[in-house]
mmCIF file as gemmi writes it, N, C-alpha and C atoms, coordinates in Angstrom:
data_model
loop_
_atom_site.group_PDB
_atom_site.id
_atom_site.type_symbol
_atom_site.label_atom_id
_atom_site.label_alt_id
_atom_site.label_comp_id
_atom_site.label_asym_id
_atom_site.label_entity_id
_atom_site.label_seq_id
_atom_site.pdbx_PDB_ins_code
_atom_site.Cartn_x
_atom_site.Cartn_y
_atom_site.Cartn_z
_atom_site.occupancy
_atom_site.B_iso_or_equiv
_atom_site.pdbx_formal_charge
_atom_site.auth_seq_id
_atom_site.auth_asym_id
_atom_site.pdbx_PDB_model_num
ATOM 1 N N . UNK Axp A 1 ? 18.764 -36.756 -21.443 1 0 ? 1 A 1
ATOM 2 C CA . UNK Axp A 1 ? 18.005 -36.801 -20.219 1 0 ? 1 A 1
ATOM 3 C C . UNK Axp A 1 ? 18.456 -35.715 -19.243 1 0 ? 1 A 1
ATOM 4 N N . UNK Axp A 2 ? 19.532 -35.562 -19.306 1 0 ? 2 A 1
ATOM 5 C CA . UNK Axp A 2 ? 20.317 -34.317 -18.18 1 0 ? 2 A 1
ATOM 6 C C . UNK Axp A 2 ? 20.06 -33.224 -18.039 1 0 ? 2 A 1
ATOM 7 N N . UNK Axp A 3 ? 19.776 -32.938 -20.144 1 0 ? 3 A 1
ATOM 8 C CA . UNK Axp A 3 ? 19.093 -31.63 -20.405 1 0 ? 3 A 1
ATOM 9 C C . UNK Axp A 3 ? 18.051 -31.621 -19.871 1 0 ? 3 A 1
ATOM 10 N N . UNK Axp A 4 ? 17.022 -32.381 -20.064 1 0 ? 4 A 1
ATOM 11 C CA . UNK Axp A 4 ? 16.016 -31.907 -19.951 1 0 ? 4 A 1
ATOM 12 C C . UNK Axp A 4 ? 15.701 -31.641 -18.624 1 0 ? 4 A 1
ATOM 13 N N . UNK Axp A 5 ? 16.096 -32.399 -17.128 1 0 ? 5 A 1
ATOM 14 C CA . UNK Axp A 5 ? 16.224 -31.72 -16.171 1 0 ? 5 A 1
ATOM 15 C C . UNK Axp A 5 ? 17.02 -30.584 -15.579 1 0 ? 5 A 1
ATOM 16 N N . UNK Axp A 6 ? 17.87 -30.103 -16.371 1 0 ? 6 A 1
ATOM 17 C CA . UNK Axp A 6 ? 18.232 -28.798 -16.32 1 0 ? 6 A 1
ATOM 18 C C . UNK Axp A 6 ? 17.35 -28.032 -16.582 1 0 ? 6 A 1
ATOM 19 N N . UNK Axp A 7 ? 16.508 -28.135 -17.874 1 0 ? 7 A 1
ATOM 20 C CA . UNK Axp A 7 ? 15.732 -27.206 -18.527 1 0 ? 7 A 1
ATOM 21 C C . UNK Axp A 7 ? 14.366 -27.068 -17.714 1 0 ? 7 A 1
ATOM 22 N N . UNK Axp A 8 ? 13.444 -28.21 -17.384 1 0 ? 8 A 1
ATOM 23 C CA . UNK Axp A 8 ? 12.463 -28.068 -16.462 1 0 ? 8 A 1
ATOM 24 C C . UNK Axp A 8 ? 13.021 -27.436 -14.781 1 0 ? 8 A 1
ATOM 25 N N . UNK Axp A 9 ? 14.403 -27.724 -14.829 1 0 ? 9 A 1
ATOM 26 C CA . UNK Axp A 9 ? 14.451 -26.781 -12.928 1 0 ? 9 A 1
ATOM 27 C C . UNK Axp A 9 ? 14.426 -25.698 -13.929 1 0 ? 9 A 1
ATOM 28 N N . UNK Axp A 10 ? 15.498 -25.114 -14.356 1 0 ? 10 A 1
ATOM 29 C CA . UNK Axp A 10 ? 15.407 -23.992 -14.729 1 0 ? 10 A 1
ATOM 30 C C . UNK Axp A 10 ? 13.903 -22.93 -15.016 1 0 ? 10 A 1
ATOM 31 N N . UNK Axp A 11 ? 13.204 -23.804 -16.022 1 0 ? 11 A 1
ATOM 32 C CA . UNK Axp A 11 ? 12.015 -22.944 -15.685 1 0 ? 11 A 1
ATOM 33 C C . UNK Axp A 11 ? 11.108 -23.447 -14.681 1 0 ? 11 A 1
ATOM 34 N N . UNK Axp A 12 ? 11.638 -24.022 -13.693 1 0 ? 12 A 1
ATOM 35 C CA . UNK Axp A 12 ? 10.498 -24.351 -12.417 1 0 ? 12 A 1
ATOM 36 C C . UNK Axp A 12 ? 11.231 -23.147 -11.514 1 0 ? 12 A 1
ATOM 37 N N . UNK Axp A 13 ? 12.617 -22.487 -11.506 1 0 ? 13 A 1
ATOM 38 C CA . UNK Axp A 13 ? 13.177 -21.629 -10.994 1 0 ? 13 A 1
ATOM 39 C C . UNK Axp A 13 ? 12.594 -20.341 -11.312 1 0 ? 13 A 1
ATOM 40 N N . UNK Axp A 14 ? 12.318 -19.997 -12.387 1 0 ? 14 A 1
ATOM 41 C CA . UNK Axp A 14 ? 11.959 -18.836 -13.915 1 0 ? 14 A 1
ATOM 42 C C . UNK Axp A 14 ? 10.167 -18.555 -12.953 1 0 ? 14 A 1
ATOM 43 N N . UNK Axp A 15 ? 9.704 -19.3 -12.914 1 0 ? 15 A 1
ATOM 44 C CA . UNK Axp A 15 ? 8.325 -19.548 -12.373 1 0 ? 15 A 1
ATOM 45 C C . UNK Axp A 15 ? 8.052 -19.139 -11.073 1 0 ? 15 A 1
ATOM 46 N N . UNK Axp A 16 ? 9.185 -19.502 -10.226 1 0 ? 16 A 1
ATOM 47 C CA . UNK Axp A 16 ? 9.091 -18.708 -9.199 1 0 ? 16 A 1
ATOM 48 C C . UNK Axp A 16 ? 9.347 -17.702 -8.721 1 0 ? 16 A 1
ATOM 49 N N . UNK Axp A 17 ? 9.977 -17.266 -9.497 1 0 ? 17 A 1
ATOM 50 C CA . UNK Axp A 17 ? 10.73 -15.735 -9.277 1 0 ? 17 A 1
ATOM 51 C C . UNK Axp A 17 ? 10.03 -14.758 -9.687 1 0 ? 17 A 1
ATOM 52 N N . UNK Axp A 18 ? 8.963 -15.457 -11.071 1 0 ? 18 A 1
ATOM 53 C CA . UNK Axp A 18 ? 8.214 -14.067 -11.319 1 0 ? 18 A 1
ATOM 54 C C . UNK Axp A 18 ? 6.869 -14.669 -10.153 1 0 ? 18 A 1
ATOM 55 N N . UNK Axp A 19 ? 6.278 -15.46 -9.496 1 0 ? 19 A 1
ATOM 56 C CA . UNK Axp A 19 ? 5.953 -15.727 -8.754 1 0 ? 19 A 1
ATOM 57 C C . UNK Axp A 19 ? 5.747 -14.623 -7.374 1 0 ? 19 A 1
ATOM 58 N N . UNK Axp A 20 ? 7.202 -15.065 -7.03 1 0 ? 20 A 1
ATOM 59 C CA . UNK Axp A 20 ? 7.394 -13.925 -5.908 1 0 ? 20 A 1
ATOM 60 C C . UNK Axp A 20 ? 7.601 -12.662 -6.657 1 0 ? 20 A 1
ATOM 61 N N . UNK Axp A 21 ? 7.28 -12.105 -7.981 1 0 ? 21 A 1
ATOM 62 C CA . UNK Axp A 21 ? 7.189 -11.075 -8.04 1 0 ? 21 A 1
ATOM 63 C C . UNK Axp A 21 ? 6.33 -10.193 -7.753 1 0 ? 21 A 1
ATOM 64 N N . UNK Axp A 22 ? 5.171 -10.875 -8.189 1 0 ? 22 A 1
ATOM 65 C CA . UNK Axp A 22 ? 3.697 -10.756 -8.206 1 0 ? 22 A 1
ATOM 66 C C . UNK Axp A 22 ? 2.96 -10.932 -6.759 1 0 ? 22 A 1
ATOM 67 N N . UNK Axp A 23 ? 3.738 -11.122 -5.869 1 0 ? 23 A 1
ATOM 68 C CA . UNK Axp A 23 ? 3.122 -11.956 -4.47 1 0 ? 23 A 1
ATOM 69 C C . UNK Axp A 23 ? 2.646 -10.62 -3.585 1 0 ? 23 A 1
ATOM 70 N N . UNK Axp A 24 ? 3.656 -9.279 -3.847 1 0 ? 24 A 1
ATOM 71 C CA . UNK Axp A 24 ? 3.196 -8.118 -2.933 1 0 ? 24 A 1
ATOM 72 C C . UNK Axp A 24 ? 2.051 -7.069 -4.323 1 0 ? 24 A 1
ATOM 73 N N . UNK Axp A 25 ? 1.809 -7.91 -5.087 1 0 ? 25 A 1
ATOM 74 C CA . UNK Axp A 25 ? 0.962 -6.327 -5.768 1 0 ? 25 A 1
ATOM 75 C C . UNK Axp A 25 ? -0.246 -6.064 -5.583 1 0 ? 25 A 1
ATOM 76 N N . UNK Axp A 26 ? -0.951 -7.297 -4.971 1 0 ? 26 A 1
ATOM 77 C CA . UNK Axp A 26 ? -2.315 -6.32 -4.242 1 0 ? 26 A 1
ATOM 78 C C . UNK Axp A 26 ? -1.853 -5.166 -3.048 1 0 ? 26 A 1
ATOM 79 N N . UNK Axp A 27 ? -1.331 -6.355 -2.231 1 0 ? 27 A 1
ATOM 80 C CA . UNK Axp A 27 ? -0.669 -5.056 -1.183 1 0 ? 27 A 1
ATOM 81 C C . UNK Axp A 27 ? -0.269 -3.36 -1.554 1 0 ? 27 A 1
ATOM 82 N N . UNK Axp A 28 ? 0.489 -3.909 -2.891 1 0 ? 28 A 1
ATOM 83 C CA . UNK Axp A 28 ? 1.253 -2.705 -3.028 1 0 ? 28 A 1
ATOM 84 C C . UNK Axp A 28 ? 0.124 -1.586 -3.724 1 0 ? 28 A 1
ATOM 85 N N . UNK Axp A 29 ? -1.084 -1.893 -4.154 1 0 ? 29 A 1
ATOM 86 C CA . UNK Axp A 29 ? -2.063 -1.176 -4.668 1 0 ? 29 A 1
ATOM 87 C C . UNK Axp A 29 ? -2.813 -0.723 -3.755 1 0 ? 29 A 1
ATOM 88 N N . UNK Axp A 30 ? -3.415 -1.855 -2.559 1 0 ? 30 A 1
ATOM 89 C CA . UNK Axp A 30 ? -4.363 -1.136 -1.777 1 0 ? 30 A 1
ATOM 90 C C . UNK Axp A 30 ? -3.418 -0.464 -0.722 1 0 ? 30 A 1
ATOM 91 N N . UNK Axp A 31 ? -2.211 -0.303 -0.003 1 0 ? 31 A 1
ATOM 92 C CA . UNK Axp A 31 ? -1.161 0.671 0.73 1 0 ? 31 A 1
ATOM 93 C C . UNK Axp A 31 ? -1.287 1.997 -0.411 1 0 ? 31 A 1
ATOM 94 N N . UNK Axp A 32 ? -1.223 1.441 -1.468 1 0 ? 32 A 1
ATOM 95 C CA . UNK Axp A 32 ? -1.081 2.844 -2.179 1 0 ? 32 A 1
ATOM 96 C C . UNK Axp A 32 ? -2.479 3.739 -2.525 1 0 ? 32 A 1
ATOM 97 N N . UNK Axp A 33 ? -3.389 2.898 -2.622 1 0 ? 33 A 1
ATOM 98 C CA . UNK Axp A 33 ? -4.741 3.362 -3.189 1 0 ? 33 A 1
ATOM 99 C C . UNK Axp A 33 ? -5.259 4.006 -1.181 1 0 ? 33 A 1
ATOM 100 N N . UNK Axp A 34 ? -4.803 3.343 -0.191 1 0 ? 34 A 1
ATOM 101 C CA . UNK Axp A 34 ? -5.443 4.147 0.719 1 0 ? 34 A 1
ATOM 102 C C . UNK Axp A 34 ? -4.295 5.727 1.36 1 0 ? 34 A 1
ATOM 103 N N . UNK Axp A 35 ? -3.426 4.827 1.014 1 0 ? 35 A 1
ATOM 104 C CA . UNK Axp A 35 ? -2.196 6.579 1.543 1 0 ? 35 A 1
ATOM 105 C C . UNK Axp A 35 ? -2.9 7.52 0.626 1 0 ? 35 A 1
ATOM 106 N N . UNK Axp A 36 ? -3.213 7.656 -0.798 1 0 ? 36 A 1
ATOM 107 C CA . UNK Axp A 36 ? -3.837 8.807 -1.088 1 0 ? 36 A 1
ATOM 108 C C . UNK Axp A 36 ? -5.005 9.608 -1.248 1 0 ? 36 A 1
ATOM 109 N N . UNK Axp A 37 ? -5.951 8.437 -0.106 1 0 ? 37 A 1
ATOM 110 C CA . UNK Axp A 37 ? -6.899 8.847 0.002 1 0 ? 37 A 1
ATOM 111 C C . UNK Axp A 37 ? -6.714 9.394 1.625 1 0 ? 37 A 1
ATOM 112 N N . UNK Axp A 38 ? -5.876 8.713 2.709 1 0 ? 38 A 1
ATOM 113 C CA . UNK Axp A 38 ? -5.596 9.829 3.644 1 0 ? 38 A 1
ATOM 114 C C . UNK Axp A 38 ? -4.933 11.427 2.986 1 0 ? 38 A 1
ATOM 115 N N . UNK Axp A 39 ? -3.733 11.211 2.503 1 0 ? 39 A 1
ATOM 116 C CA . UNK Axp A 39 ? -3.371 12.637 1.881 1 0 ? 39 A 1
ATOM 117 C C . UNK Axp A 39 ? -4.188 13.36 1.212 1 0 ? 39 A 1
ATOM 118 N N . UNK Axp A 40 ? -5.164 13.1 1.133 1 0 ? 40 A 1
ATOM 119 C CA . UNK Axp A 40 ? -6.047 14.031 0.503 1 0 ? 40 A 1
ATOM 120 C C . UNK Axp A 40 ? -6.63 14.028 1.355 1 0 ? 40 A 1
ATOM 121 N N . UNK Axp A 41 ? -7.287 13.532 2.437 1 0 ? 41 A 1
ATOM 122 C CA . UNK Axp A 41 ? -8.18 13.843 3.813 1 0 ? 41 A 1
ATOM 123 C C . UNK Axp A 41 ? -7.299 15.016 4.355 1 0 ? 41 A 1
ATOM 124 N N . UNK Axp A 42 ? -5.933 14.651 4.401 1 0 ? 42 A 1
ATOM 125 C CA . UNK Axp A 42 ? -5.05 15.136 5.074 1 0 ? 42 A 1
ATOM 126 C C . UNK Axp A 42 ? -5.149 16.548 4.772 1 0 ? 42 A 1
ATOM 127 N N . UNK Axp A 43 ? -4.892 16.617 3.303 1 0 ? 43 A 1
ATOM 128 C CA . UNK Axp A 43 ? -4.316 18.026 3.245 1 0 ? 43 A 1
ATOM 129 C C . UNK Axp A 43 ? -6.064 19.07 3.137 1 0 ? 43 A 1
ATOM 130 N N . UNK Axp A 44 ? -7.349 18.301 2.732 1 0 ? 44 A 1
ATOM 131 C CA . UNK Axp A 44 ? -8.593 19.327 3.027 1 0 ? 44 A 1
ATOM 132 C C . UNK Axp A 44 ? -9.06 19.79 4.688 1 0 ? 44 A 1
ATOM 133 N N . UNK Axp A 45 ? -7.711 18.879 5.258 1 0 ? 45 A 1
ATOM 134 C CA . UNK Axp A 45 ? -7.871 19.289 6.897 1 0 ? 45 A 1
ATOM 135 C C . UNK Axp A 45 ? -6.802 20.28 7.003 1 0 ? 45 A 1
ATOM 136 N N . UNK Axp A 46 ? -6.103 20.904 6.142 1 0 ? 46 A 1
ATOM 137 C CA . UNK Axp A 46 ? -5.411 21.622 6.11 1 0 ? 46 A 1
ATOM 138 C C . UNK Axp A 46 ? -4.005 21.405 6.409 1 0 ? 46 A 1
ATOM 139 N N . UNK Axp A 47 ? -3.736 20.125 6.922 1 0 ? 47 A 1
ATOM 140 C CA . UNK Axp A 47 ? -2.173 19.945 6.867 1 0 ? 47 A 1
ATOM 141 C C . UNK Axp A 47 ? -0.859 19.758 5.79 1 0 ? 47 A 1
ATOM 142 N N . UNK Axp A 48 ? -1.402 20.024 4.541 1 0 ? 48 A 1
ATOM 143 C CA . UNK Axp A 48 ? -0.689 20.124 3.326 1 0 ? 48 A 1
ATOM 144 C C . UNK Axp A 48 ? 0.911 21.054 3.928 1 0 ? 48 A 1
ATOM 145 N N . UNK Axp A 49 ? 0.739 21.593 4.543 1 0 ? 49 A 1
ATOM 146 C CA . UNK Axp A 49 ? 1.9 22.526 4.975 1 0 ? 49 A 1
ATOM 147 C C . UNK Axp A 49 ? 2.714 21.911 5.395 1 0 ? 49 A 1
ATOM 148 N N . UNK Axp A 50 ? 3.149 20.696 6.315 1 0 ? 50 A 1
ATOM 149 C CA . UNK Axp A 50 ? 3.797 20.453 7.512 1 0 ? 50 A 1
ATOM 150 C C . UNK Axp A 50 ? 4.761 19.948 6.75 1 0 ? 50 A 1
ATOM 151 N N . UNK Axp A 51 ? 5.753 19.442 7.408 1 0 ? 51 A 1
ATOM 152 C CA . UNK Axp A 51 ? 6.955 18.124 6.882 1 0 ? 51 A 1
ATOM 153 C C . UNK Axp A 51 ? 6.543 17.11 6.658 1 0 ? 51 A 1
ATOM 154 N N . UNK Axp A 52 ? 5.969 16.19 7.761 1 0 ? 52 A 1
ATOM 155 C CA . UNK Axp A 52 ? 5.6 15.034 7.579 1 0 ? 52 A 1
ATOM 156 C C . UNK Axp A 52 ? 4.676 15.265 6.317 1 0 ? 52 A 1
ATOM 157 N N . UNK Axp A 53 ? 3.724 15.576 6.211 1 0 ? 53 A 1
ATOM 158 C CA . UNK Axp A 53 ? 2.699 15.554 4.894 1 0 ? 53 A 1
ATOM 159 C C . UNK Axp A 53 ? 4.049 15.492 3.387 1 0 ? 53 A 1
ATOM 160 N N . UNK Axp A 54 ? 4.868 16.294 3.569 1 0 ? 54 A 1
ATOM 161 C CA . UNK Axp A 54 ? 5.75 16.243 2.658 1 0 ? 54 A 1
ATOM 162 C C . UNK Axp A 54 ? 6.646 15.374 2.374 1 0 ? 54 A 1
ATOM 163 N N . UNK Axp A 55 ? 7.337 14.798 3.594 1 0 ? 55 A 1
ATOM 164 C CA . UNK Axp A 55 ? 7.634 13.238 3.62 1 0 ? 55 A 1
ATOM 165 C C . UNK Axp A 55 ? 6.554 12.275 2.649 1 0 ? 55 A 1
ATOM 166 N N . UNK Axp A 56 ? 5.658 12.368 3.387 1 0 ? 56 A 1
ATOM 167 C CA . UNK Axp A 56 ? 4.276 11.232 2.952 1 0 ? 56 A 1
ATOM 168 C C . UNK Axp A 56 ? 4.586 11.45 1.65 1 0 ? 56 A 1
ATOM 169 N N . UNK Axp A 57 ? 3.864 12.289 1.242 1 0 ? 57 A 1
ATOM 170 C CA . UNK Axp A 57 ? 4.215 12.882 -0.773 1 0 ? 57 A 1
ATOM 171 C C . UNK Axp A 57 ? 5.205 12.188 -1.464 1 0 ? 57 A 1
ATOM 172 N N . UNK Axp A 58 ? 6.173 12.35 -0.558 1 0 ? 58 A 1
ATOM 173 C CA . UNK Axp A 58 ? 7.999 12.06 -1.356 1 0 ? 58 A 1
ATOM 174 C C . UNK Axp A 58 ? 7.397 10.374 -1.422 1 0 ? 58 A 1
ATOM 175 N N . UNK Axp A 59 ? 6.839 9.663 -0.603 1 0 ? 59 A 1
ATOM 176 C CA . UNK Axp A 59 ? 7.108 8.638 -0.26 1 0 ? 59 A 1
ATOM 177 C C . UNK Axp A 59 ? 6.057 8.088 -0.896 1 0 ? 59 A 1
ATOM 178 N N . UNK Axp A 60 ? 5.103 8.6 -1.265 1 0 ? 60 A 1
ATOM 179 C CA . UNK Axp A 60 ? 3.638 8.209 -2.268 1 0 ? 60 A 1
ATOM 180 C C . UNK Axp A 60 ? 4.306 8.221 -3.867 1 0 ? 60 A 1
ATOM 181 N N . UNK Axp A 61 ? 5.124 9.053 -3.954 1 0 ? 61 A 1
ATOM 182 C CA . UNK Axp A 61 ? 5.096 9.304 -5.059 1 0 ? 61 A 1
ATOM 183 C C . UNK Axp A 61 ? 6.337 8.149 -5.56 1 0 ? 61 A 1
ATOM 184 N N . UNK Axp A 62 ? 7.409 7.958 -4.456 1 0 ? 62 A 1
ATOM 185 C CA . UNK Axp A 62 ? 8.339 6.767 -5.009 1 0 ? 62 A 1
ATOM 186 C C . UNK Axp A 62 ? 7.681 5.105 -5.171 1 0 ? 62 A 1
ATOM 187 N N . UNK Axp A 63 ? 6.654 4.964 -4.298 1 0 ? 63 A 1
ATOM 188 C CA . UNK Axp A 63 ? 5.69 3.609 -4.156 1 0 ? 63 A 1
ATOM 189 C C . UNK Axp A 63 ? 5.46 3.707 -5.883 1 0 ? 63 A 1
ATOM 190 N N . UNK Axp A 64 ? 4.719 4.492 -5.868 1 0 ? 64 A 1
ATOM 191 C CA . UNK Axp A 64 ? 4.341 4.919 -7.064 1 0 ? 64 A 1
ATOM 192 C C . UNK Axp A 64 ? 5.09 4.351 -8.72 1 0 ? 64 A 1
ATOM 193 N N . UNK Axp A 65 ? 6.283 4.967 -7.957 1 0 ? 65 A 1
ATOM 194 C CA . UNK Axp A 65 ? 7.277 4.692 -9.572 1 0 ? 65 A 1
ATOM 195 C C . UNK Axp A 65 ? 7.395 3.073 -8.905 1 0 ? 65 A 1
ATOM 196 N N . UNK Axp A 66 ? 7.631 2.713 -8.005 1 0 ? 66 A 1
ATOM 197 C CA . UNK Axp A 66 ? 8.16 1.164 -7.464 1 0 ? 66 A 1
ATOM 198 C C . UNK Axp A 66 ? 7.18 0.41 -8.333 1 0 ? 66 A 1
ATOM 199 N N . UNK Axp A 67 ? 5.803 0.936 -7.875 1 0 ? 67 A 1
ATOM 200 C CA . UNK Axp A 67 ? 4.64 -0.128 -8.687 1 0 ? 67 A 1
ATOM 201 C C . UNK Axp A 67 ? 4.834 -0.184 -9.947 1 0 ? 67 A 1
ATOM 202 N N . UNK Axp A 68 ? 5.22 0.938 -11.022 1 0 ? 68 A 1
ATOM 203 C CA . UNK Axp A 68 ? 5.008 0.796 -11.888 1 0 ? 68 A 1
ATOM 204 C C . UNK Axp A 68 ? 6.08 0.135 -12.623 1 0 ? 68 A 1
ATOM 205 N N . UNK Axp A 69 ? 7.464 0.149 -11.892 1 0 ? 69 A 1
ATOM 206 C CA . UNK Axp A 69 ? 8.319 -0.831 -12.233 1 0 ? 69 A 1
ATOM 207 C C . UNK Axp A 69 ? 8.442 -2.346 -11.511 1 0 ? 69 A 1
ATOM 208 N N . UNK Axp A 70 ? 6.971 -2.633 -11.003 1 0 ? 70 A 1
ATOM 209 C CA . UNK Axp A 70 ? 6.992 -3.997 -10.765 1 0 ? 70 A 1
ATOM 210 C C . UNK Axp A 70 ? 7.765 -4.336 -8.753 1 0 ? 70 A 1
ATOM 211 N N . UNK Axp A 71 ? 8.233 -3.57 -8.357 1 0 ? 71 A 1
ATOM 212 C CA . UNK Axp A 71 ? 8.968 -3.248 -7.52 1 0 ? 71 A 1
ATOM 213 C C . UNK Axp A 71 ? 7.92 -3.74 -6.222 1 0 ? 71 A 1
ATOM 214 N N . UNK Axp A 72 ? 7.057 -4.314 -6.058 1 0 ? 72 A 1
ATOM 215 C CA . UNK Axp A 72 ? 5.762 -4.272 -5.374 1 0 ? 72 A 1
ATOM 216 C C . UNK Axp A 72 ? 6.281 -4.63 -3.797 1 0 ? 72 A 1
ATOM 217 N N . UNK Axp A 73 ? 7.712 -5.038 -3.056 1 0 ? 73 A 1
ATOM 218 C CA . UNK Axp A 73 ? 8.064 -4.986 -1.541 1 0 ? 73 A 1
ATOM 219 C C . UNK Axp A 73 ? 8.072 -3.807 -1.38 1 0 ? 73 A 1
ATOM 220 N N . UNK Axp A 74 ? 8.89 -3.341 -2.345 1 0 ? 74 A 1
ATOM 221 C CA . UNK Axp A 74 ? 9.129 -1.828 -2.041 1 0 ? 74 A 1
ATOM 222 C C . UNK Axp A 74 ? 8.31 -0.585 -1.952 1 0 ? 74 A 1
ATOM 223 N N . UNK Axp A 75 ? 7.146 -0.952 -2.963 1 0 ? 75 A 1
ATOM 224 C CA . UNK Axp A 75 ? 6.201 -0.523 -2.627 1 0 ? 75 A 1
ATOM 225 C C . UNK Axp A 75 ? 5.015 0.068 -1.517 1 0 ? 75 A 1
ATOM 226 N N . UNK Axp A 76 ? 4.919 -1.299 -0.966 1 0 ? 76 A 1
ATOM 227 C CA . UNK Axp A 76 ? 4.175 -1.686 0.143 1 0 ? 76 A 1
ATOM 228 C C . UNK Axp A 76 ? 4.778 -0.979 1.115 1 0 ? 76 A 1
ATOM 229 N N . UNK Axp A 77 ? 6.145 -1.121 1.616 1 0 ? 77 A 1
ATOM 230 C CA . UNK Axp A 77 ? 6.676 -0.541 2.512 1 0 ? 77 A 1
ATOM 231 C C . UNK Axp A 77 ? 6.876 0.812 2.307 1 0 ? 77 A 1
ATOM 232 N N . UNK Axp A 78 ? 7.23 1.784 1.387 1 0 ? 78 A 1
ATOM 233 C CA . UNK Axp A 78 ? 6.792 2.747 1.105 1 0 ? 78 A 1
ATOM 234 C C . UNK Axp A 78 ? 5.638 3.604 1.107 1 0 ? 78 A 1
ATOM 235 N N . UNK Axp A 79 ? 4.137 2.585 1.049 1 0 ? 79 A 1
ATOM 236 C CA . UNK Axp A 79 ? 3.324 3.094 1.348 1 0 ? 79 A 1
ATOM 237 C C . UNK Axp A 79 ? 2.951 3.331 2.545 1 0 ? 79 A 1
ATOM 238 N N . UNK Axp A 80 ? 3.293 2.117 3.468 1 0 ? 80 A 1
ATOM 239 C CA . UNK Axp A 80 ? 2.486 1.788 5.136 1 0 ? 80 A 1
ATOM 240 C C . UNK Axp A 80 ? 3.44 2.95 5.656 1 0 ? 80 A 1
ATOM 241 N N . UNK Axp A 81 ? 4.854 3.255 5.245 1 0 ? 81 A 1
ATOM 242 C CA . UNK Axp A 81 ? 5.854 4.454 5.845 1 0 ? 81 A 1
ATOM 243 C C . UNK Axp A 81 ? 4.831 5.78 5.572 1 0 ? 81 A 1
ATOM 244 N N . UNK Axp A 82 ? 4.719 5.724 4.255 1 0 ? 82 A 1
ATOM 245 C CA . UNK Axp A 82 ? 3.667 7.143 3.826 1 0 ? 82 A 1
ATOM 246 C C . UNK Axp A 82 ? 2.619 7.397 4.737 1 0 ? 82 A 1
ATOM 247 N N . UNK Axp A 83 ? 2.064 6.092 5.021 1 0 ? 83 A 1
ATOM 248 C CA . UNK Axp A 83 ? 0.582 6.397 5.835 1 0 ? 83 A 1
ATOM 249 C C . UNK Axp A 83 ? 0.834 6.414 7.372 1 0 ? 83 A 1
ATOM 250 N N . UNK Axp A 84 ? 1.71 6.3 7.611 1 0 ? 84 A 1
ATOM 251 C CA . UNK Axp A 84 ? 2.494 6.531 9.286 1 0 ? 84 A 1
ATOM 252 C C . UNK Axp A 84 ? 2.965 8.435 9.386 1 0 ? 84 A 1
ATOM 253 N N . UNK Axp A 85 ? 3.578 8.676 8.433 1 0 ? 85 A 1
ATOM 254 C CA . UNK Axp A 85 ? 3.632 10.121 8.386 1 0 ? 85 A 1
ATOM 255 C C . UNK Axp A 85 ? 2.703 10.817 8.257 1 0 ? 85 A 1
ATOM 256 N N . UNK Axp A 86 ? 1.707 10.36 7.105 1 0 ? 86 A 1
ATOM 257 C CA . UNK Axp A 86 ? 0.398 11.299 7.15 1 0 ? 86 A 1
ATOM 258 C C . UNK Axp A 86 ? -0.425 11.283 8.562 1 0 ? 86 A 1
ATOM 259 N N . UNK Axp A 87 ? -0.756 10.036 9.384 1 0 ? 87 A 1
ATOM 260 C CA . UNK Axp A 87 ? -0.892 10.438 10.932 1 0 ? 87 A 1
ATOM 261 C C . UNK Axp A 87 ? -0.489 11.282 11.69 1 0 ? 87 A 1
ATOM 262 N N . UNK Axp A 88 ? 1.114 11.49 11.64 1 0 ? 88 A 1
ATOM 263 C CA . UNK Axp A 88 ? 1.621 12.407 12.115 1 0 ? 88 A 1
ATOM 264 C C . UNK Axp A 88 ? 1.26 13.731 11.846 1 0 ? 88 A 1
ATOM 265 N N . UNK Axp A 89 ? 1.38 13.748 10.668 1 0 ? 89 A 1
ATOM 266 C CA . UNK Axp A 89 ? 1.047 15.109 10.191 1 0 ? 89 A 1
ATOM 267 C C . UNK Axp A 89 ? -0.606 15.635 10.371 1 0 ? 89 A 1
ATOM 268 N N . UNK Axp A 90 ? -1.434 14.746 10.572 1 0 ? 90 A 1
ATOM 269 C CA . UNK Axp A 90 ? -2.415 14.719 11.132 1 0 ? 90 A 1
ATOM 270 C C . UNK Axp A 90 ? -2.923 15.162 12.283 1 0 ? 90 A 1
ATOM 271 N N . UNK Axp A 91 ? -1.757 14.723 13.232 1 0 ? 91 A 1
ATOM 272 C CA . UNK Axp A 91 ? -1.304 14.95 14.991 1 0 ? 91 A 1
ATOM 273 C C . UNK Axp A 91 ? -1.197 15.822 15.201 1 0 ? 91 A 1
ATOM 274 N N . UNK Axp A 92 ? -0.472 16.865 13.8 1 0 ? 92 A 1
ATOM 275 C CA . UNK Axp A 92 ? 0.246 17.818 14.175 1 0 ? 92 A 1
ATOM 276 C C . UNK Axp A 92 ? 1.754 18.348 14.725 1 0 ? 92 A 1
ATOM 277 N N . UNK Axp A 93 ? 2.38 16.394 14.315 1 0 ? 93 A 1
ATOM 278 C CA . UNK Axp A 93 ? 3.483 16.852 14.227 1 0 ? 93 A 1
ATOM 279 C C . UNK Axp A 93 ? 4.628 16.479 12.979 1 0 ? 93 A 1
């Protein structure tokens, strides 16, 4: 009997963890699916040059690897950072 409530927490634990794994990956798709559709607004407005735009990049492109290793907080926040710089760089500064 002991086992077996070990074994059901255990995978009631197992369940949640990939749970909260899965909890940021829309986020982490649509932050990512719209940062590169500003960076590309961005750079046919000609700001491809600046820092910030280059920040943004660095920071599109790590979301990027985050998503694809499942990483989806890190993601998200990586992206909304990306799309705060591409404004800037937008601004002009």
């Amino acid at each position: 009997m002991r086992l077996h409530i070990v074994c059901v927490s255990l995978l009631a634990v197992l369940m949640v963890g990939c749970a909260a794994k899965t909890n940021h990956r829309s986020g982490c798709a649509q932050q990512l699916d719209a940062a590169w559709a500003e960076l590309d607004l961005a750079k046919a407005e000609g700001f491809a040059g600046t820092v910030s735009y280059s920040k943004a990049l660095t920071l599109i492109t790590g979301a990027k690897t985050q998503q694809q290793f499942e990483g989806y907080k890190g993601c998200t926040r990586k992206a909304e950072k990306a799309r705060f710089y591409i404004r800037e760089s937008r601004a002009g500064r």
